[in-house]
C-alpha positions, 0 to 999 in steps of 0.5 A: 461502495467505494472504488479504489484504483492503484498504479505505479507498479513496475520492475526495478532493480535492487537498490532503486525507488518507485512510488505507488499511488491509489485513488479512491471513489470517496473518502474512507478513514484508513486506507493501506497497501497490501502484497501478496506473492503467490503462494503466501497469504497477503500482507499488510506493508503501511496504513494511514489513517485520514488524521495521519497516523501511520503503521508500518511493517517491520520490514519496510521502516525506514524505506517505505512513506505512506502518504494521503492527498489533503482531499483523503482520496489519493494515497501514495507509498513511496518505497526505496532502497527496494530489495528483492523480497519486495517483489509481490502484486501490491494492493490499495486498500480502504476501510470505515474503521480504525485500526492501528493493526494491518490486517486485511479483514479490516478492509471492504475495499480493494483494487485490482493490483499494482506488480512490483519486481525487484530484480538483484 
Protein backbone atom coordinates (compact mmCIF):
# COMPACT_ATOMS: atom_id res chain seq x y z
CA UNK A 1 0.00 0.00 0.00
CA UNK A 2 1.11 3.44 -0.65
CA UNK A 3 0.13 6.30 2.02
CA UNK A 4 -0.44 9.76 0.56
CA UNK A 5 -0.62 12.77 3.00
CA UNK A 6 -1.57 16.16 1.36
CA UNK A 7 -1.42 19.83 3.31
CA UNK A 8 -1.70 23.25 2.32
CA UNK A 9 -5.39 23.91 2.56
CA UNK A 10 -6.74 27.18 3.74
CA UNK A 11 -9.12 30.35 3.09
CA UNK A 12 -8.32 32.98 0.91
CA UNK A 13 -9.69 35.40 -0.53
CA UNK A 14 -11.02 35.78 -4.22
CA UNK A 15 -8.37 36.74 -6.61
CA UNK A 16 -5.24 35.06 -4.14
CA UNK A 17 -2.94 31.97 -4.62
CA UNK A 18 -1.94 28.75 -2.39
CA UNK A 19 0.04 25.85 -3.08
CA UNK A 20 -1.12 22.19 -2.39
CA UNK A 21 1.29 19.58 -1.58
CA UNK A 22 1.19 15.72 -1.32
CA UNK A 23 3.81 13.13 -0.05
CA UNK A 24 3.63 9.77 -1.15
CA UNK A 25 4.94 6.69 0.91
CA UNK A 26 6.31 5.55 -2.45
CA UNK A 27 6.59 6.12 -6.00
CA UNK A 28 3.38 5.39 -8.23
CA UNK A 29 2.98 6.32 -12.07
CA UNK A 30 0.19 9.03 -11.78
CA UNK A 31 -0.82 10.85 -9.11
CA UNK A 32 -3.56 13.77 -8.86
CA UNK A 33 -5.77 16.36 -7.24
CA UNK A 34 -9.26 15.87 -6.69
CA UNK A 35 -12.24 18.04 -4.79
CA UNK A 36 -15.49 17.54 -3.61
CA UNK A 37 -17.99 19.93 -1.91
CA UNK A 38 -20.79 18.33 -0.35
CA UNK A 39 -23.46 17.35 -2.07
CA UNK A 40 -21.57 16.88 -5.41
CA UNK A 41 -19.88 13.76 -6.79
CA UNK A 42 -15.50 14.33 -6.65
CA UNK A 43 -13.84 15.85 -9.41
CA UNK A 44 -10.74 15.47 -11.17
CA UNK A 45 -8.81 19.16 -11.03
CA UNK A 46 -5.04 18.16 -12.77
CA UNK A 47 -3.08 14.79 -13.14
CA UNK A 48 0.63 14.27 -13.62
CA UNK A 49 2.10 11.31 -14.73
CA UNK A 50 5.72 10.24 -13.02
CA UNK A 51 7.34 11.02 -17.14
CA UNK A 52 5.28 14.42 -17.01
CA UNK A 53 2.46 14.44 -18.89
CA UNK A 54 -0.05 16.47 -17.25
CA UNK A 55 -4.45 16.73 -17.86
CA UNK A 56 -6.15 19.63 -16.59
CA UNK A 57 -9.82 20.33 -15.85
CA UNK A 58 -11.11 22.93 -17.94
CA UNK A 59 -11.69 25.22 -15.55
CA UNK A 60 -8.72 25.53 -13.57
CA UNK A 61 -6.24 26.04 -17.16
CA UNK A 62 -4.26 28.53 -17.16
CA UNK A 63 -4.44 29.10 -13.29
CA UNK A 64 -3.60 25.61 -11.63
CA UNK A 65 0.34 23.95 -12.08
CA UNK A 66 0.60 20.45 -11.53
CA UNK A 67 3.78 19.51 -10.39
CA UNK A 68 6.00 16.23 -9.33
CA UNK A 69 9.42 16.25 -7.01
CA UNK A 70 12.22 14.43 -8.99
CA UNK A 71 12.24 11.63 -6.17
CA UNK A 72 8.13 11.36 -7.76
CA UNK A 73 6.92 11.23 -4.13
CA UNK A 74 5.88 14.69 -3.48
CA UNK A 75 3.22 16.32 -5.70
CA UNK A 76 2.29 20.10 -5.81
CA UNK A 77 -0.61 22.05 -7.39
CA UNK A 78 -0.23 25.56 -7.12
CA UNK A 79 -3.68 27.44 -7.92
CA UNK A 80 -3.94 31.40 -8.59
CA UNK A 81 -6.27 33.79 -9.59
CA UNK A 82 -8.65 31.21 -7.18
CA UNK A 83 -12.39 32.01 -7.43
CA UNK A 84 -15.16 31.36 -5.31
CA UNK A 85 -16.35 27.95 -7.10
CA UNK A 86 -12.98 26.49 -6.00
CA UNK A 87 -13.67 26.09 -2.85
CA UNK A 88 -14.11 22.16 -1.91
CA UNK A 89 -11.98 19.69 0.32
CA UNK A 90 -8.97 19.02 -2.13
CA UNK A 91 -7.78 15.32 -2.27
CA UNK A 92 -4.20 13.79 -3.42
CA UNK A 93 -4.24 11.09 -5.16
CA UNK A 94 -2.00 7.83 -6.47
CA UNK A 95 -2.35 5.15 -9.06
CA UNK A 96 -0.08 2.23 -10.81
CA UNK A 97 -1.71 2.85 -14.16
CA UNK A 98 -1.97 5.72 -16.97
CA UNK A 99 -4.70 7.36 -17.79
CA UNK A 100 -4.73 10.90 -19.48
CA UNK A 101 -8.64 10.99 -18.04
CA UNK A 102 -9.48 12.17 -14.44
CA UNK A 103 -11.28 9.86 -13.26
CA UNK A 104 -11.48 8.71 -9.60
CA UNK A 105 -11.77 4.84 -10.10
CA UNK A 106 -8.39 5.46 -11.40
CA UNK A 107 -6.91 5.71 -8.03
CA UNK A 108 -6.26 3.21 -5.07
CA UNK A 109 -4.69 5.62 -3.10
CA UNK A 110 -6.01 8.51 -1.33
CA UNK A 111 -5.31 11.11 1.68
CA UNK A 112 -7.52 12.49 4.11
CA UNK A 113 -8.06 15.83 2.46
CA UNK A 114 -6.86 19.59 2.38
CA UNK A 115 -9.97 22.29 2.57
CA UNK A 116 -9.76 25.09 0.41
CA UNK A 117 -12.36 28.26 0.75
CA UNK A 118 -12.26 30.81 -1.43
CA UNK A 119 -14.29 33.77 -0.13
CA UNK A 120 -15.60 36.80 -2.44
Amino acid sequence: NVHVRESGGDSVQAGGSLRLSCVASGVTVAMAWFRQVPGKEREGVALIDALGPTTYEDSVKGRFSISRSDDKIKMFLQMNDLKPEDTGMYYCAAGSTWSPQLRARDYAYWGQGTQVTVSS
